[in-house]
C-alpha positions as CSV (number, residue, x, y, z in Angstrom):
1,X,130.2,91.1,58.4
2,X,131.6,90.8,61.9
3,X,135.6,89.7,62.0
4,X,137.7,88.7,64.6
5,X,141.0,87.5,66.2
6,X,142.2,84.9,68.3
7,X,145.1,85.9,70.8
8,X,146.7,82.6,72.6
9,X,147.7,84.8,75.3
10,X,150.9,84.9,77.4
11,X,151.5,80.9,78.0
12,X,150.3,80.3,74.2
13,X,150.7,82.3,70.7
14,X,148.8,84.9,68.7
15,X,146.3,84.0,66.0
16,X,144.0,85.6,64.3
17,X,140.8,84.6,62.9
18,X,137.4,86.0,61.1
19,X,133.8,85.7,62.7
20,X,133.0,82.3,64.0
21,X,129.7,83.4,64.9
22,X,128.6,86.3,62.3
23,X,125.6,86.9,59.8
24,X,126.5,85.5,56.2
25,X,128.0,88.6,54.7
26,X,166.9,74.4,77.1
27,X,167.5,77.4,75.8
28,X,169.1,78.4,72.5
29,X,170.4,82.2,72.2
30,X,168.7,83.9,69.0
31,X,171.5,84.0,66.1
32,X,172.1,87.8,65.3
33,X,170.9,89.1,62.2
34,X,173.7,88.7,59.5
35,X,174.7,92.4,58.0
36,X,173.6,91.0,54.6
37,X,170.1,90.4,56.4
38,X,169.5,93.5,57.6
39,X,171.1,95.3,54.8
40,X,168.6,93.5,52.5
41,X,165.5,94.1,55.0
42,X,166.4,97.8,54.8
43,X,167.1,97.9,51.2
44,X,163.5,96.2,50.6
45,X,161.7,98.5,52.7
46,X,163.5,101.9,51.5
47,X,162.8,101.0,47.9
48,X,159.0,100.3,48.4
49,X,159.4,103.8,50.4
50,X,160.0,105.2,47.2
51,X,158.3,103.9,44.6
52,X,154.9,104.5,47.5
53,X,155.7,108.4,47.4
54,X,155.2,108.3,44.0
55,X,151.7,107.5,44.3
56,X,148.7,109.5,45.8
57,X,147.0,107.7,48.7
58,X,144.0,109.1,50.8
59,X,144.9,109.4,54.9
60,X,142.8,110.4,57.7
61,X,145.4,113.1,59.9
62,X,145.1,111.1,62.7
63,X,148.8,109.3,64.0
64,X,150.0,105.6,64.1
65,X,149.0,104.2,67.3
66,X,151.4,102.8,69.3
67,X,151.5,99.9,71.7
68,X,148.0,99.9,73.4
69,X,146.5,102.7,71.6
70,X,145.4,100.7,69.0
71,X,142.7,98.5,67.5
72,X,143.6,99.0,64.0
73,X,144.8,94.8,63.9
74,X,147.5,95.9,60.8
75,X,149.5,98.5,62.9
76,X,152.9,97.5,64.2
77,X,152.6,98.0,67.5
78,X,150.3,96.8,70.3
79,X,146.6,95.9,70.8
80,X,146.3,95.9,74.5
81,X,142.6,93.8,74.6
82,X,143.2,91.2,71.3
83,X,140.7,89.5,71.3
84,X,139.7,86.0,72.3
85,X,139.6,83.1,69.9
86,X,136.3,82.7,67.6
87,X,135.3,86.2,69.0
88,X,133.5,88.2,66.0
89,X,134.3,91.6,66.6
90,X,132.3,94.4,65.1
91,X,134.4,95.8,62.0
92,X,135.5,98.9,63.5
93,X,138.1,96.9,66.0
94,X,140.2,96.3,63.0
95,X,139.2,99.5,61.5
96,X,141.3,102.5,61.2
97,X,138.1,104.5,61.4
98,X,136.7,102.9,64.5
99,X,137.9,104.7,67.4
100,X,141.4,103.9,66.9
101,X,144.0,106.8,66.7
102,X,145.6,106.4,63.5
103,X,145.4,104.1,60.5
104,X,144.2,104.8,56.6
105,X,140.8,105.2,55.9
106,X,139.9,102.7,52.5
107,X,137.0,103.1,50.9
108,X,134.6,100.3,51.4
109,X,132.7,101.3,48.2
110,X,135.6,100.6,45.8
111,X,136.3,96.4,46.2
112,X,138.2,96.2,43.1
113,X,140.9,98.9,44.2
114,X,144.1,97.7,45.1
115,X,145.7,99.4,48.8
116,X,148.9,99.5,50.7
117,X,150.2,101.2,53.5
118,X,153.5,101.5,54.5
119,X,154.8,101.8,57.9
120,X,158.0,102.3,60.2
121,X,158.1,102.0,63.7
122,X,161.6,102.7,65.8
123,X,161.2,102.0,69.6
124,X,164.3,102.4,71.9
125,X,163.7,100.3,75.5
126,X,165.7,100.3,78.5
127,X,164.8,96.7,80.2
128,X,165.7,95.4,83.5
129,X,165.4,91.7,82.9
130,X,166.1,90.6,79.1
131,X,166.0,87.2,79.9
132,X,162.9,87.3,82.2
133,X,164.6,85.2,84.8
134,X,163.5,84.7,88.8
135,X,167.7,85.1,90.2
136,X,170.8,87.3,87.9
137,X,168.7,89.3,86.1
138,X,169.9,91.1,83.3
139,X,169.8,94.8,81.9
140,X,170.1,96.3,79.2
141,X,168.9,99.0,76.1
142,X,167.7,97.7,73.3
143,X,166.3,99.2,69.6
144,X,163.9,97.8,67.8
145,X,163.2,98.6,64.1
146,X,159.7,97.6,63.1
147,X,159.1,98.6,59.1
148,X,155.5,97.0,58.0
149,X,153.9,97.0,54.8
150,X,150.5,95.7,54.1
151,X,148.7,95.3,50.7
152,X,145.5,94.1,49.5
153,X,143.0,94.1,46.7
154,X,139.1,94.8,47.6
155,X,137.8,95.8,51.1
156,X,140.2,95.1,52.8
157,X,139.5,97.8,55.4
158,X,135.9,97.2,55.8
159,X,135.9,93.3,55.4
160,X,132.4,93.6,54.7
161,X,132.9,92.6,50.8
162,X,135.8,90.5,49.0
163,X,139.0,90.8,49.6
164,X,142.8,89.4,50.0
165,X,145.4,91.3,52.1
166,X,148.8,90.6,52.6
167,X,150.5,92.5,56.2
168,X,154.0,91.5,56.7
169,X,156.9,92.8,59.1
170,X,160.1,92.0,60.2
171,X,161.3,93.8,63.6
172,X,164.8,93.9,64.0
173,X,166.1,93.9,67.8
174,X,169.4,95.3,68.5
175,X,170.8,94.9,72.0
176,X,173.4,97.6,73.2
177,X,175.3,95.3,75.5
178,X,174.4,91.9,74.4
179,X,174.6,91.9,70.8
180,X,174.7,88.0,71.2
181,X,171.0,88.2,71.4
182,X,170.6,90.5,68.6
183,X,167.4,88.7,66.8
184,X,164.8,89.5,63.8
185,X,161.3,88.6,64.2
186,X,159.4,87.5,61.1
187,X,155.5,88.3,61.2
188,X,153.3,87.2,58.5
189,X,149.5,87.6,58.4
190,X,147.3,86.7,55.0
191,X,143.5,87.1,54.8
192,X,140.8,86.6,52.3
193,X,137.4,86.3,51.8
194,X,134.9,85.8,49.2
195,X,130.9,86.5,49.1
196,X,128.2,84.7,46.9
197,X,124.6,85.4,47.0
198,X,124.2,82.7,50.2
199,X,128.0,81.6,51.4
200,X,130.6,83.6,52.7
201,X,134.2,81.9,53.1
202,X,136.7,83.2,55.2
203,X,140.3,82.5,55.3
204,X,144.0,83.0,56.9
205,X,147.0,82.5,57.6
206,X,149.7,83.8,60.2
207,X,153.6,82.5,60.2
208,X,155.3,84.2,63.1
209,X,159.3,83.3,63.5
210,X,160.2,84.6,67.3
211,X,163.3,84.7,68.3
212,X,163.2,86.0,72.1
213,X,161.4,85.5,75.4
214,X,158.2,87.3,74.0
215,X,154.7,86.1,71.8
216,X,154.9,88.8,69.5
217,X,152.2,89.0,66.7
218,X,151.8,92.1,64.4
219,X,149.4,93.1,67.0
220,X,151.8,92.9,70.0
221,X,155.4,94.0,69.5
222,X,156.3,95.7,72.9
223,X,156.4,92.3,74.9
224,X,152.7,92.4,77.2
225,X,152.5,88.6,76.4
226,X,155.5,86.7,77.6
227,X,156.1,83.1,77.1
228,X,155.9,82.2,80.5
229,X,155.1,78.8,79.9
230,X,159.1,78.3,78.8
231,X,159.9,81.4,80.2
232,X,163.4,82.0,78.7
233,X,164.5,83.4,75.6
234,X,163.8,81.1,72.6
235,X,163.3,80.4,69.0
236,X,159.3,79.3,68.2
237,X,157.9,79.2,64.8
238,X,154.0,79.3,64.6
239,X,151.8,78.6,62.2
240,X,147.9,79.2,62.3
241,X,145.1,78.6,59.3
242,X,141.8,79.1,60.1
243,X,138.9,78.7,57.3
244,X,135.4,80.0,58.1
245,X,132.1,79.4,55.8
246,X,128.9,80.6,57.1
247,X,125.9,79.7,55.1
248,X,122.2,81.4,55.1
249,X,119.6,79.0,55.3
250,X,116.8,82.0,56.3
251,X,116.7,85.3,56.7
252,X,116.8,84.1,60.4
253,X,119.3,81.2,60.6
254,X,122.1,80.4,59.3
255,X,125.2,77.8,59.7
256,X,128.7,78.3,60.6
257,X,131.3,75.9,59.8
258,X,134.9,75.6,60.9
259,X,138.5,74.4,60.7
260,X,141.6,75.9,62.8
261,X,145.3,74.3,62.4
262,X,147.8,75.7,64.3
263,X,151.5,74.4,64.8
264,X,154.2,75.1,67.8
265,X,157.2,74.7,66.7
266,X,160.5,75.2,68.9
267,X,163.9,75.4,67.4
268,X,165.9,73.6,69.9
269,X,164.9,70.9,72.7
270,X,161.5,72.2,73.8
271,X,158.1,70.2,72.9
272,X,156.4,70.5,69.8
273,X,153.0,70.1,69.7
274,X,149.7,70.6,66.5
275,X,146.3,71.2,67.1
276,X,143.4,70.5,64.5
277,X,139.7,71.6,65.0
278,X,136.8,71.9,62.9
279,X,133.3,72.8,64.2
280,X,129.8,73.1,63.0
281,X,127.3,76.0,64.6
282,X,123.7,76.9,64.3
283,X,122.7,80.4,64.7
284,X,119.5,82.4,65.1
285,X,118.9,86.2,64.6
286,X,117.0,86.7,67.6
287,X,116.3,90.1,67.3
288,X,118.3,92.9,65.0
289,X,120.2,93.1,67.8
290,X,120.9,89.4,69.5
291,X,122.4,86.3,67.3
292,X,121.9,83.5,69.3
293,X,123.8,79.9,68.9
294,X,124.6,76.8,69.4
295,X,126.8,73.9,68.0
296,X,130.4,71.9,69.0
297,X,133.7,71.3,68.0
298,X,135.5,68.1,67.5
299,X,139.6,68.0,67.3
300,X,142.9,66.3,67.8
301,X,146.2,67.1,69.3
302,X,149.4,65.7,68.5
303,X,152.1,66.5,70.8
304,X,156.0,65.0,70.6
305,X,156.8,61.6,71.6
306,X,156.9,60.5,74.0
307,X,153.9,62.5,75.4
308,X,150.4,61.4,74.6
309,X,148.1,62.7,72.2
310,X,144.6,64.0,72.3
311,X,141.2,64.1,71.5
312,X,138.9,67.0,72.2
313,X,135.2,67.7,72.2
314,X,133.3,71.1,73.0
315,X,129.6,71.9,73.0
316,X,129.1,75.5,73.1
317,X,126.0,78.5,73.3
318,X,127.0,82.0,71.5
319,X,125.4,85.2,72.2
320,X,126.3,88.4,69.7
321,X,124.7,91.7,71.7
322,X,125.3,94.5,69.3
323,X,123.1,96.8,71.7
324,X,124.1,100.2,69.8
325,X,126.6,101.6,67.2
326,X,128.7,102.0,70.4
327,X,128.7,99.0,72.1
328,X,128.8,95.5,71.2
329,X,129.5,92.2,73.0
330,X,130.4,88.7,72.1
331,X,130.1,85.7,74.7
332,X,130.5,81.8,74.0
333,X,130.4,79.6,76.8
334,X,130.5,75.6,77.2
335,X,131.9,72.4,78.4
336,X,135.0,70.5,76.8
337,X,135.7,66.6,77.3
338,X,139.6,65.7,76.6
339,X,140.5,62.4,75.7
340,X,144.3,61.2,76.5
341,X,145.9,58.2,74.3
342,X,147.8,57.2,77.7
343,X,146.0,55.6,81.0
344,X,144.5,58.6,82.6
345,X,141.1,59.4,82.5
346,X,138.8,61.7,80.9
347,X,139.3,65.5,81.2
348,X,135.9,68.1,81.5
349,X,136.2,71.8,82.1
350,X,134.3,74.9,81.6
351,X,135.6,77.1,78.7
352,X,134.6,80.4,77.3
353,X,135.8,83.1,75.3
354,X,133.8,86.7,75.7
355,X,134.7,90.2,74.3
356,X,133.4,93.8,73.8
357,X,134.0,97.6,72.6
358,X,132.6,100.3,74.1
359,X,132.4,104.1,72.5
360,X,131.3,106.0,75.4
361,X,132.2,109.0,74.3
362,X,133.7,110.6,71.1
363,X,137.9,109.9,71.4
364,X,136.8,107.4,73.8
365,X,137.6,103.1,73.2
366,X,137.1,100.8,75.9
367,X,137.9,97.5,75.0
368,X,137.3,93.8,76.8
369,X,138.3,90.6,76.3
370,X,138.4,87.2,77.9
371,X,139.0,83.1,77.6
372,X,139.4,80.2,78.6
373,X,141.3,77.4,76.5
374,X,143.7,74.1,77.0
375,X,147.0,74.0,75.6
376,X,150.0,71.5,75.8
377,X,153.2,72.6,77.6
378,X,156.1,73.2,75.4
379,X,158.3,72.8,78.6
380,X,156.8,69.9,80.7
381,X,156.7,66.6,79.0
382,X,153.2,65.1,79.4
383,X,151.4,68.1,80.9
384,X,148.7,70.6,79.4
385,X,147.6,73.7,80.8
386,X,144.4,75.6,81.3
387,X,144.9,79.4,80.7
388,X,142.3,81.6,81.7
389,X,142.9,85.2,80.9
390,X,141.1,89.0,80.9
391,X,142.2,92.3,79.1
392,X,141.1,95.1,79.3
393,X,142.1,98.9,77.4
394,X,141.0,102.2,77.8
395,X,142.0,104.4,75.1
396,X,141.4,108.3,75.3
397,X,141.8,111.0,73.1
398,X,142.8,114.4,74.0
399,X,143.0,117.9,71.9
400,X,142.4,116.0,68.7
401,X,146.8,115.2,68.5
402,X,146.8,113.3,72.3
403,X,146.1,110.0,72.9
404,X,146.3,108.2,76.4
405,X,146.6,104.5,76.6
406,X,146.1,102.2,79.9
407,X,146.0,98.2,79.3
408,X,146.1,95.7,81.9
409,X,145.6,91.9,81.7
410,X,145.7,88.9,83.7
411,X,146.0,85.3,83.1
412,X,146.2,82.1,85.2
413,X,147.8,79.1,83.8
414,X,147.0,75.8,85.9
415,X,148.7,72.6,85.0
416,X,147.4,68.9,84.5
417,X,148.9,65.8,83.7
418,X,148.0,64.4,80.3
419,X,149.7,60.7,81.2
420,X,149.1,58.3,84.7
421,X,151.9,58.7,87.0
422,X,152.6,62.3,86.3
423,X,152.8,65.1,89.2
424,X,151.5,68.5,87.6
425,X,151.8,70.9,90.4
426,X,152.6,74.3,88.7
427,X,149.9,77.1,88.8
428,X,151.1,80.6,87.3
429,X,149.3,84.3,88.1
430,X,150.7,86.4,85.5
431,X,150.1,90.0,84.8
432,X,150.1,93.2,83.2
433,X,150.5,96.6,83.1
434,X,151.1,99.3,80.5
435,X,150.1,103.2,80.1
436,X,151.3,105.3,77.3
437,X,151.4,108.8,75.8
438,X,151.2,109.6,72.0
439,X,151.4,112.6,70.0
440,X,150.2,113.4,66.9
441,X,153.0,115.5,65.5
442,X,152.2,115.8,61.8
443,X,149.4,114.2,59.8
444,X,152.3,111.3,58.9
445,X,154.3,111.0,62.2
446,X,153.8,110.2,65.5
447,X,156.1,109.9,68.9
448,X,155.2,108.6,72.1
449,X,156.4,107.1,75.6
450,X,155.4,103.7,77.4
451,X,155.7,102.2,80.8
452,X,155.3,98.3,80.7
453,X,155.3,96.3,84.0
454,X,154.4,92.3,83.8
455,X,155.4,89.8,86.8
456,X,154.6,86.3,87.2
457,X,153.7,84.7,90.5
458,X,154.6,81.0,90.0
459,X,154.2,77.8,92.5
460,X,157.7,76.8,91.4
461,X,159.7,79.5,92.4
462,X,162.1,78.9,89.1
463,X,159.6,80.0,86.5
464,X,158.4,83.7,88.8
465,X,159.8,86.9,87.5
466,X,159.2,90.5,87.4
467,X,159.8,92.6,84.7
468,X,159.9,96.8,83.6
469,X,160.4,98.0,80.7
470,X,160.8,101.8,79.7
471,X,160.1,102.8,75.8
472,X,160.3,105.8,73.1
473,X,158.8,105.6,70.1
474,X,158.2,107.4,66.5
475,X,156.3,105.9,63.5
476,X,156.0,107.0,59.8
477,X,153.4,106.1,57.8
478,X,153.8,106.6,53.8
């Protein structure tokens, strides 16, 4: 059973999603955290702590990975290549056993068995621009503590049987100067599926509360995908389902159906917008090695008055490569007509979402991913963008306890009016950079160092901004 994830990357939100092409199988501050909050967060996570060390639980002696060294999608720290939306990954990019340096290894064999893990992550960060603004930017050090537990009952490591897993974490920031901006994040991620003899179904959910200038998901804490689009600090709620159902009509074809709903929802005087989808996909097994398909989705966008809402159509062609046990590649590429409830006319452009992971070597993950997708400003009224993005990781492991991390991404947002009468001239080039250094210190602990580096090239000079950031970190797993 292939899984994936969908990242809406820098100008839009993180997702996540399973295989949508697979064999059946004006800017608020952030409130500070209340004492009481974080006292309670603490308390919560400290007596889990406990009662988990009570317990015997199997784990690999490999370390958390941190920020881009890892694929393992439950960790609380960075996936520098998430990838695209639909795109079915093979298992082991989720998989603490698939390349990535760190995670627990659950048995596949034993669905019934209930798991947890239990994780803490403390990062300390100098930045030199908090607020990620063009003129007066601002310094400052920051902490961040990121405690995650995740629990689930079946294979919920493998994904290639039934399960249901619960991940959830809370990361606490706490400014040194600017306490004022003191904020907790709240990331939520449920997942289930179920397997009968010819239907699979496939289902999530992800609630992520953000308080800063960041689109953190449990996959991205350290700040690679900034919310350029409103490109301030702010306070977004997102909420993303996704429900998946691939039937097997032959031992060669079989259907894919679909349904994503996924709300923006800003906290203060920015624009709020919903997206529903569903789609319906044919797909051949080639060759043991090539899954061919074809099919389109229909959906509907609902965006604050007084802009206009939207009707969308896609027809698409899928190709699933999975040319050895270390390499596999995903593309999907077609045409999408938008419809717009106010007097301008029809919309068509290309999109396309690709992906891949490469094991060259043994300790060696390369990872690519790609898109192309249309989503509504939450900062211009009656304006949409097209964000096309790439990321790329290269993940390298050294003396068994090293690990070397390099991710660098790119995305251009180009905006266009979704009303007559309205001027869209903005175009953004924004960009990424981050290496790392991890060391396995004991079979439980980890520490490492990150360099991040993002800048935005804007047409309106207002929305541009460079950015470094300079972090420590050490993670416990129980």
């Amino acid at each position: 059973m292939l899984t994936g994830s969908r990242e809406r990357n820098s100008l839009a939100a993180m997702q996540s999603l399973p295989a949508a092409f697979s064999t059946p199988a004006g800017t608020e501050k952030s409130a500070p955290p209340t004492g009481a909050g974080l006292a309670l967060i603490a308390g919560i996570f400290i007596a889990c702590t406990l009662a988990a060390r009570g317990q015997d639980t199997t784990v690999q002696e490999e370390p958390l990975p941190s920020s881009t060294d890892s694929t393992d999608y439950t960790m609380a720290e960075t996936n520098a290549a998430p990838p695209p939306p639909s795109l079915p990954y093979p298992v082991d990019t989720y998989s603490s056993t698939g390349g990535a340096p760190g995670g627990e290894n659950v048995p596949s064999g034993e669905p019934r068995r209930f798991h947890y893990t239990l994780r803490l992550t403390v990062r300390g960060v100098y930045d030199d621009n908090i607020f990620i603004t063009n003129t007066n930017r601002v310094s400052d050090y920051y902490f961040a503590i990121e405690p995650m537990i995740s629990v689930g009952f079946g294979d919920m490591e493998g994904r290639g049987k039934s399960y249901i897993r619960l991940d959830y974490m809370p990361s606490v920031i706490l400014f040194v100067d600017h306490s004022n901006e003191d904020a907790v994040d709240q990331l939520i991620h449920l997942e289930g599926q179920h397997r009968f003899s010819r239907l699979t179904l496939w289902f999530s959910q992800d609630v992520d509360i953000l308080n800063n200038a960041n689109l953190n998901s449990l996959i991205d804490t350290t700040g690679q995908q900034a919310n350029i689009d409103v490109s301030a600090r702010t306070q977004l709620n997102l909420y993303v389902s996704r429900v998946r159902a691939n039937y097997e009509l032959t031992g060669k074809l079989f259907l894919t159906g679909e349904f994503d709903a996924s709300i923006y929802d800003y906290r203060n005087d920015f624009i709020n917008s919903e997206i529903f989808s569903g789609g319906l996909y044919i797909n051949y097994n080639w060759t043991p090695k090539v899954t061919v398909g074809i099919g389109g989705t229909a959906g509907y966008t609902n965006v604050d008055d007084p802009n206009p809402d939207q009707t969308f159509e896609q027809v698409n062609v899928r190709l699933n490569y999975q040319a050895t046990g270390k390499l596999n590649f995903y593309a999907s590429t077609g045409i999408e007509f938008r419809q717009f409830d106010g007097n301008r006319s029809e919309r068509t452009s290309p999109v396309f979402e690709l992906g891949g992971i490469w094991h060259p070597f043994d300790g060696t993950t390369v990872t690519l991913a790609g898109s192309r997708n249309m989503f509504p400003s939450g900062f211009f009224p009656a304006q949409d963008f097209a964000a096309t993005n790439i990321v790329l990781r290269i993940q390298q492991r050294l003396l068994q306890r090293v690990y070397l991390g390099l991710s660098a991404g790119y995305e251009n947002a180009d905006y266009f009016a979704t009303d007559s009468g309205v001027s869209a001239t903005r175009n953004d080039d924004y960009y990424f950079v981050e290496p790392s250094v991890d060391v396995l210190i004991t079979r439980f602990w980890s520490a490492g160092v990150y360099y991040l580096h993002r800048e935005d090239f804007s047409s309106i000079d207002s929305f541009s901004f460079y950015d470094n950031q300079v972090g420590v970190r050490t993670t416990i797993r129980f």
